[in-house]
C-alpha positions as CSV (number, residue, x, y, z in Angstrom):
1,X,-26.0,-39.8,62.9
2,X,-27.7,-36.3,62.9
3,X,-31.3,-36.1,63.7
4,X,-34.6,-36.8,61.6
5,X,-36.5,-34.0,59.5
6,X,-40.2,-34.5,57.7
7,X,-40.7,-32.8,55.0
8,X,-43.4,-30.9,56.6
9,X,-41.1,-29.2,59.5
10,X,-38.6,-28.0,55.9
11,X,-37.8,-24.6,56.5
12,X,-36.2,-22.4,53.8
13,X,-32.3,-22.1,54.0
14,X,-32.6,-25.5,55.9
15,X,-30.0,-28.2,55.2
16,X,-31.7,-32.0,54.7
17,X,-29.9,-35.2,53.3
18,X,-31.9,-36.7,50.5
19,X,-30.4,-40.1,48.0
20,X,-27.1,-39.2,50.0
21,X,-26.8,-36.3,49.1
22,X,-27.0,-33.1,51.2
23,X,-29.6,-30.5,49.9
24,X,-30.0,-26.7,50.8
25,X,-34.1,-25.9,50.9
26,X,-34.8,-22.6,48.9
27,X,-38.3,-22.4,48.8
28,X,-41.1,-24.7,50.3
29,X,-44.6,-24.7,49.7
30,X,-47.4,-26.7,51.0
31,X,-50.4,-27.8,49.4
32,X,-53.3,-29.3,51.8
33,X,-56.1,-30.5,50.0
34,X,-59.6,-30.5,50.5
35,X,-61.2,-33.4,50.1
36,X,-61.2,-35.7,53.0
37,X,-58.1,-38.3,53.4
38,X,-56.2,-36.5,51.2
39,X,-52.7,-36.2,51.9
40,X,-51.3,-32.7,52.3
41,X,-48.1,-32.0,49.6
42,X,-44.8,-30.4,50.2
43,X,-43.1,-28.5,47.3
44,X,-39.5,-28.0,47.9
45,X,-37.1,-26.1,45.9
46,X,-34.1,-27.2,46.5
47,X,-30.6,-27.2,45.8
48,X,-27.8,-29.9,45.6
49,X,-24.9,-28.7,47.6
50,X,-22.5,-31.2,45.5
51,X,-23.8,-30.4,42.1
52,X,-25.0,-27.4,42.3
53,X,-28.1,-28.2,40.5
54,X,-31.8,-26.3,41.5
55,X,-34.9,-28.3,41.1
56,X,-38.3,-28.8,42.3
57,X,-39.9,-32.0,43.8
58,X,-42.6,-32.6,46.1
59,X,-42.9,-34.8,48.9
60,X,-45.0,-36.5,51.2
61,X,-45.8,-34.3,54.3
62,X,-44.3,-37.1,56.6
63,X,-41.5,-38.2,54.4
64,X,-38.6,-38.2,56.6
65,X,-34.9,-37.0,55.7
66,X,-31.9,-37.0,57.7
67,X,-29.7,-33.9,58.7
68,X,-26.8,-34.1,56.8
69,X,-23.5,-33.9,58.5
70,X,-22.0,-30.6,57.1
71,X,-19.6,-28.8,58.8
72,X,-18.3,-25.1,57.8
73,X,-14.4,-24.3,58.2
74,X,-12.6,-21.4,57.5
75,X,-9.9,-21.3,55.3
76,X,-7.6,-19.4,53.8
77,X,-7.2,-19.3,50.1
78,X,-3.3,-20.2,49.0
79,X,-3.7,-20.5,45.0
80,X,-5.4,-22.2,41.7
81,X,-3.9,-24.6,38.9
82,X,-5.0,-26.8,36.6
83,X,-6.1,-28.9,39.4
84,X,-8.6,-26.7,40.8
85,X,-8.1,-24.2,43.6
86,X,-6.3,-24.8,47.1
87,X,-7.4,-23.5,50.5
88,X,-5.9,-24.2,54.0
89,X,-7.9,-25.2,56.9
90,X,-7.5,-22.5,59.9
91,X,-7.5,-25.1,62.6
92,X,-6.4,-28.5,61.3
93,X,-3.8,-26.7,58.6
94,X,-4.6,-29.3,56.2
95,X,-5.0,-28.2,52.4
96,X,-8.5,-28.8,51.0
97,X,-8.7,-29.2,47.5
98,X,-11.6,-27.5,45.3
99,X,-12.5,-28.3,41.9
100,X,-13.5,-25.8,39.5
101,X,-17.1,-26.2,39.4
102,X,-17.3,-26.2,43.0
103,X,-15.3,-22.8,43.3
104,X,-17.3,-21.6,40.3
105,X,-16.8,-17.7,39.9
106,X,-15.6,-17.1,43.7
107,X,-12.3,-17.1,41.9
108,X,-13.1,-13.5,40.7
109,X,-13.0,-12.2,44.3
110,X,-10.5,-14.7,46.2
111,X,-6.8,-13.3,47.1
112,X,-4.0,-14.7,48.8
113,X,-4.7,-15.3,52.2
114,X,-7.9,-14.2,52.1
115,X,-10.6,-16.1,54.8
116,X,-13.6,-17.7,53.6
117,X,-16.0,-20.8,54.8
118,X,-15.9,-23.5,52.8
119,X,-18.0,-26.7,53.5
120,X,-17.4,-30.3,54.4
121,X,-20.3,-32.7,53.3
122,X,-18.9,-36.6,55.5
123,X,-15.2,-34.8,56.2
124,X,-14.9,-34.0,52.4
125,X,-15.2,-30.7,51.0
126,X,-18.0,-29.8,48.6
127,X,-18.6,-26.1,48.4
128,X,-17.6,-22.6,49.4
129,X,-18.9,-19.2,51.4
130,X,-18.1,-15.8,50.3
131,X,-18.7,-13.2,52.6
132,X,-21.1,-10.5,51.5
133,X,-18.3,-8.0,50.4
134,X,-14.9,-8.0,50.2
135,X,-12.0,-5.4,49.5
136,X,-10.2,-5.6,46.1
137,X,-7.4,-3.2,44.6
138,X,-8.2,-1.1,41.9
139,X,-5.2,-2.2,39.5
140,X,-6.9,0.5,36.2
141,X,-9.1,2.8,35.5
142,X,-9.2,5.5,33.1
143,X,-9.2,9.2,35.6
144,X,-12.6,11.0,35.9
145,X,-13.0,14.2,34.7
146,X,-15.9,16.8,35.3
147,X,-18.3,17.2,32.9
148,X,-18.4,13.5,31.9
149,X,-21.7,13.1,33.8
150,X,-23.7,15.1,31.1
151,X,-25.0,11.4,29.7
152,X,-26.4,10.0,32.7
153,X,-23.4,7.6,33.5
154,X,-21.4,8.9,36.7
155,X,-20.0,5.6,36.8
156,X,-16.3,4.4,34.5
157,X,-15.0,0.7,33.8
158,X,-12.5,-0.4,36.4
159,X,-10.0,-3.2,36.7
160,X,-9.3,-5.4,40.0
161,X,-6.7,-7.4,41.5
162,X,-8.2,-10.6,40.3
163,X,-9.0,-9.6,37.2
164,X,-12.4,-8.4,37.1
165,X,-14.0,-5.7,35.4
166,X,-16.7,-3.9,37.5
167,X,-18.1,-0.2,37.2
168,X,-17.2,2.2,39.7
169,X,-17.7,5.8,40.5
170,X,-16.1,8.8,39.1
171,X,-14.0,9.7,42.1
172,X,-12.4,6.0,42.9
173,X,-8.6,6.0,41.7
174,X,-6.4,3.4,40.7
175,X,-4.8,1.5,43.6
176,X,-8.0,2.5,46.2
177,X,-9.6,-0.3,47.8
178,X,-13.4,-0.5,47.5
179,X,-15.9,-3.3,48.4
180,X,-17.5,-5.5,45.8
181,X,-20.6,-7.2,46.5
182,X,-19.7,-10.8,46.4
183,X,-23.4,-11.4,45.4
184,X,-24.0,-9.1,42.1
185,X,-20.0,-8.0,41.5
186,X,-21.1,-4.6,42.2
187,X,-19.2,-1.7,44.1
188,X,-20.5,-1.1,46.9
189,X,-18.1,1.4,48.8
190,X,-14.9,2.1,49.8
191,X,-13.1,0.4,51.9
């Protein structure tokens, strides 16, 4: 059993258990009153790591929460069906399953083999980490030509391995690698 939190030592980017659930703190606030014998307030943003969902709630100062017991793999992703998408743990070399709402759009930037973290909420898993940037393929994109920055745009529509559209430079070529911002699917470089 992991140790006990109260809600006034919640950091942001902390990790608390709450209804059995685990919860990832995004914002806290605290709210002490004035009058005397009044309780002081904690306002947490927080997310649900197994639904996703954001909300707000506020809690008693010394309202206590467990730590939840998460654990972060890596893994390397093997493929998606109608099932949901299929990863392989790097030390056990058990497959771990992932629906589609818990890959959500990570799919855009996952290929074959690629390594990412993915999260285990009690031994099962619940979410998963990009890294801040990774290196796709440029499968198309239409060749730059001079002159074509006379409208303000120095940047052209470019295909990816996955199948994302993003907007690149001029000078990138189809079949380059460049880093994408996992974050904002923006370039962010060559790689």
């Amino acid at each position: 059993m992991g140790s006990i939190i109260e809600a006034i030592n919640i950091k942001r980017k902390m990790f608390f258990e709450y209804e059995e659930a685990p919860y990832h703190c995004l914002d806290v606030e605290h709210s002490t009153p004035t009058a005397r014998g009044g309780q002081t307030l904690v306002r947490l943003k927080m997310r649900n790591l197994i639904t996703r969902a954001v909300f707000d709630k506020t809690f008693k100062a010394g309202e206590k929460f467990r730590e939840p017991d998460l654990v972060v793999v890596a893994a390397s992703y093997l493929y998606s069906d109608g099932d949901g998408s299929n990863f392989m743990d790097q030390e056990s070399f058990e497959t771990l399953s992932l629906n589609g709402e818990m890959v959500g759009t990570a799919l855009d930037y996952l290929i074959e083999g690629q390594i990412i973290q993915i999260q285990k909420f009690n031994g099962n898993p619940i979410g998963l980490q990009l890294p801040g940037h990774v290196e796709l393929a440029v499968t198309y994109t239409e060749p730059g030509a001079r002159g074509d920055t006379a409208s303000g745009t120095v940047t052209k529509p470019a295909k990816l391995e996955t199948g994302i559209e993003i907007r690149v430079p001029l000078f990138i070529k189809e079949g380059e690698k460049i880093k994408v911002n996992t974050e904002t699917g923006e370039f962010a470089g060559r790689a």
